[in-house]
C-alpha positions in Angstrom: 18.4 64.7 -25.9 16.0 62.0 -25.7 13.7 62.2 -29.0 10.8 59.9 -29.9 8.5 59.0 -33.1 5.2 58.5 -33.0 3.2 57.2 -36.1 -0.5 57.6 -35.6 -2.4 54.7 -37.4 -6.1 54.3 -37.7 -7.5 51.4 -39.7 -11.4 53.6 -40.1 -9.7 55.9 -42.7 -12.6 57.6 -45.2 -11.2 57.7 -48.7 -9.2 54.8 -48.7 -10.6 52.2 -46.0 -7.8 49.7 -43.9 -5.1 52.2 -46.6 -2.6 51.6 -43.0 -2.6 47.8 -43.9 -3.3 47.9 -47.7 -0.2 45.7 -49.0 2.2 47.7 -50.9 5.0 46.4 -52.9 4.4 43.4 -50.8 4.4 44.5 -47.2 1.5 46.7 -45.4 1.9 50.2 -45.7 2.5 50.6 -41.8 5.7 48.5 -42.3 7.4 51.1 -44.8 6.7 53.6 -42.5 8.0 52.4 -39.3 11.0 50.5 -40.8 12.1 54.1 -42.1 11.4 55.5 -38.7 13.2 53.0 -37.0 16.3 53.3 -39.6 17.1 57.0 -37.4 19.9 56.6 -35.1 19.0 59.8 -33.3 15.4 58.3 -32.0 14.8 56.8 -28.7 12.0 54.8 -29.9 9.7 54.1 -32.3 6.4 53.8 -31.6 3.0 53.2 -33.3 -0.2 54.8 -31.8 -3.5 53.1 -33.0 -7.2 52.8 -31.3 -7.7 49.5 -33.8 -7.1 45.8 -32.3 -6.2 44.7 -35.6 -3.2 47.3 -35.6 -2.1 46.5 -32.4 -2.3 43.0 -33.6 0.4 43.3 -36.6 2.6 45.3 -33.9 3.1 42.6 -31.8 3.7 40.0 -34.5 6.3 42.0 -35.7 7.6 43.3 -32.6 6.8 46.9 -33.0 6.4 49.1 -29.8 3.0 50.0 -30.1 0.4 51.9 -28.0 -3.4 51.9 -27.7 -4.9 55.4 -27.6 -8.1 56.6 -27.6 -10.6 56.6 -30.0 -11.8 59.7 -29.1 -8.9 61.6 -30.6 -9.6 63.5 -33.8 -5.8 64.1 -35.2 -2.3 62.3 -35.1 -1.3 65.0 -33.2 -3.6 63.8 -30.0 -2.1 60.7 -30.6 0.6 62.1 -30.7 0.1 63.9 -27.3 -1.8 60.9 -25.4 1.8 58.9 -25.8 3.7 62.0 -24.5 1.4 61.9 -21.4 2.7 57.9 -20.8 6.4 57.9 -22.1 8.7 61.1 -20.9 10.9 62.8 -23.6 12.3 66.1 -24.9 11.3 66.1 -28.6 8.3 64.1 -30.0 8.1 63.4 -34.0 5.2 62.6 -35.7 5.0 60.6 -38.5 2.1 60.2 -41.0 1.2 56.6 -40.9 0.2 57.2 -44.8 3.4 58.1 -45.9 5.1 55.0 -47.2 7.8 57.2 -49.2 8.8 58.2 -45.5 13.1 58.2 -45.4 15.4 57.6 -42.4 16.7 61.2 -43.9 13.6 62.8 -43.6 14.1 62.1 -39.6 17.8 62.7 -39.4 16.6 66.0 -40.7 14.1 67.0 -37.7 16.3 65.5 -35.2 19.3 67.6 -36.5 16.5 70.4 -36.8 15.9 70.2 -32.7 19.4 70.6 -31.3 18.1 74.0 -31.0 15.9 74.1 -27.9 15.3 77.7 -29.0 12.6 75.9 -31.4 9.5 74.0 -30.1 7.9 73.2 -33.4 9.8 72.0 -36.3 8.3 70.4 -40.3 10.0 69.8 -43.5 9.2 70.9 -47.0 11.4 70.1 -50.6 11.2 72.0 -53.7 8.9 71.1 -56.1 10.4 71.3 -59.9 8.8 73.9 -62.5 5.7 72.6 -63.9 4.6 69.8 -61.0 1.2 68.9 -61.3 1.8 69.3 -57.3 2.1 73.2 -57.4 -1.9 73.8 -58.4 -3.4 70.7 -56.5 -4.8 71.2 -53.1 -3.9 68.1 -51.6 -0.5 69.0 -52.0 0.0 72.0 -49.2 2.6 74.3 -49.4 4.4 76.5 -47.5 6.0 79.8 -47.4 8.9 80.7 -45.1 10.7 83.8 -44.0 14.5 84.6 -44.6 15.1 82.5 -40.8 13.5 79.8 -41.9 9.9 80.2 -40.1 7.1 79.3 -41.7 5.1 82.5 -42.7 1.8 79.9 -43.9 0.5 77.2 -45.2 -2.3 76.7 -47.9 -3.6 73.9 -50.0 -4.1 77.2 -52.5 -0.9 77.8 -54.8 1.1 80.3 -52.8 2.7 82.5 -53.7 0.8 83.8 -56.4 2.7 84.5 -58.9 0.5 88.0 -60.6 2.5 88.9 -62.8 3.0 85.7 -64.3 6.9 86.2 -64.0 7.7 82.2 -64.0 10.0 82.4 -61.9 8.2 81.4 -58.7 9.9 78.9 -56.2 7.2 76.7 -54.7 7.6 74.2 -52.0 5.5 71.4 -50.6 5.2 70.5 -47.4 5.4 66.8 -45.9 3.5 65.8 -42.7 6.6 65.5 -40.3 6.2 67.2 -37.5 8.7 67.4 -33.6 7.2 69.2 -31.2 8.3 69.5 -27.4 6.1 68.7 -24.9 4.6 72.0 -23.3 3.5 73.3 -26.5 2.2 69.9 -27.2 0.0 70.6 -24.4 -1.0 73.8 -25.3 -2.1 72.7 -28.6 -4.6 69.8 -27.5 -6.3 73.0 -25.1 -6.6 75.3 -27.8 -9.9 75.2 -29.6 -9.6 74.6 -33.3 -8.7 78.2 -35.0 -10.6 79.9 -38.1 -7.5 78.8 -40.7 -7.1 75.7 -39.1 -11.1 74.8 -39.7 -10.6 76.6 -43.6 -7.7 75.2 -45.0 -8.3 71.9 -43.0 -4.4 72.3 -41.8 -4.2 71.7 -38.2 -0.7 73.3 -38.3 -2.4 76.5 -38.7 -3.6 76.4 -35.2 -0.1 76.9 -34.3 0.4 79.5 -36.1 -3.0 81.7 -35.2 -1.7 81.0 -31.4 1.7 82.6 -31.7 4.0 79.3 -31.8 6.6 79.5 -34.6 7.3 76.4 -36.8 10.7 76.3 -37.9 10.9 74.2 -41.7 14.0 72.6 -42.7 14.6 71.9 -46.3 14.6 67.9 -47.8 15.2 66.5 -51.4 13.4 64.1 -50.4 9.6 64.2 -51.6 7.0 61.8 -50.4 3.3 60.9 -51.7 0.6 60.6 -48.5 -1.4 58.3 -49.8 -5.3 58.9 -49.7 -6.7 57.1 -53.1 -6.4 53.9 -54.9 -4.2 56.0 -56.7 -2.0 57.3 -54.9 -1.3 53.4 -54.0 -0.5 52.4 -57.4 2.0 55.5 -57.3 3.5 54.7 -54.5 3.6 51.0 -55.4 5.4 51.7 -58.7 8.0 53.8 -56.7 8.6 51.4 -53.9 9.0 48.5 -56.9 11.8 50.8 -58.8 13.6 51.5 -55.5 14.3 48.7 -53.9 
């Protein structure tokens, strides 16, 4: 089975402006991510989607594979789709240019994930431990799953609710790792944007509201998407004690 990664990477991010090239722990963020990527033995490629010159630029230098896209497209995910229209493969994984945390297991994970050609969309999510700051905070999304495995929803709202105030409430996160075969890659970029999708500003939902199951596999391994100076200096400190 041929399976490839894509990591989206736009320099014009909002919150945190050039955040794909910010130096962390010494190296630009872009280079956690895709030395990570690249670490999977299961991948065809590796490959870095970006509209920005500048991008493509540090690609090249460090001999990346690297694609121009549009810069029309509004999500990673029509990056993601515009490189499936150019390079032919069974199983596409996206990976968040903004997550420098990102592990060669978190990968291993979704490629072991889609051996089963019974599942076109596959994500990850890892517990979080009793008390995380994580489980009320709505930039953290998590997810609910049935008894197979298939995510039920997701919500940047603390679900589920625990009424009774029991305590004993598992809660997990999801991280922004996604595989997705081609034809319901397709089908997603045609779909309009759906009423949860626009709400909870999850574009995973649009999945979801159109009928596609997402299968989630389970990781230890959390990450931090980084968005704020903040988040940075997290990540920094993590990166620094890790390595």
């Amino acid at each position: 089975m041929d399976i490839i990664a894509v990591i989206p990477a736009r320099l014009a991010s909002t919150r945190l402006p050039r955040k794909i090239l910010r130096e962390i722990a010494g190296r630009p963020m872009l280079a956690w991510v895709y030395q990570a990527t690249h670490r999977c033995t299961g991948l065809k490629d590796v490959i870095v989607a970006t509209d920005s010159e500048e991008i493509y630029a540090v690609c090249e230098k460090n001999s990346w594979h690297v694609r121009m896209t549009s810069p029309e497209a509004r999500s990673g995910t029509e990056r993601v789709h515009e490189v499936s229209n150019q390079i032919a493969a069974d199983v596409y994984i996206n990976v968040q240019g903004d997550e420098p945390l990102a592990r060669q297991e978190h990968l291993d994970t979704l490629v072991d994930l889609m051996q089963d050609r019974s599942i076109q969309v596959g994500t990850l999510k890892t517990p979080m431990a009793d008390g995380s700051s994580d489980i009320h905070n709505p930039n953290a999304v998590k997810v609910v799953t049935d008894f197979s495995k298939q995510a039920l929803y997701f919500s940047r709202s603390t679900i589920p609710f625990d009424r009774d105030r029991v305590g004993k409430i598992r809660y997990f996160k999801h991280l922004g790792f996604y595989a997705y075969r081609k034809p319901v890659l397709d089908q997603f970029v045609r779909w309009p944007e759906s009423s949860l999708e626009l709400s909870e500003r999850l574009e995973q939902l649009r999945f979801l509201e159109n009928g596609i199951g997402i299968s989630v596999a389970e990781t230890p391994f959390d990450t931090v998407g980084v968005d704020t100076e903040e988040d940075l200096q997290r990540v920094e400190k993590i990166l620094r004690e890790r390595r």
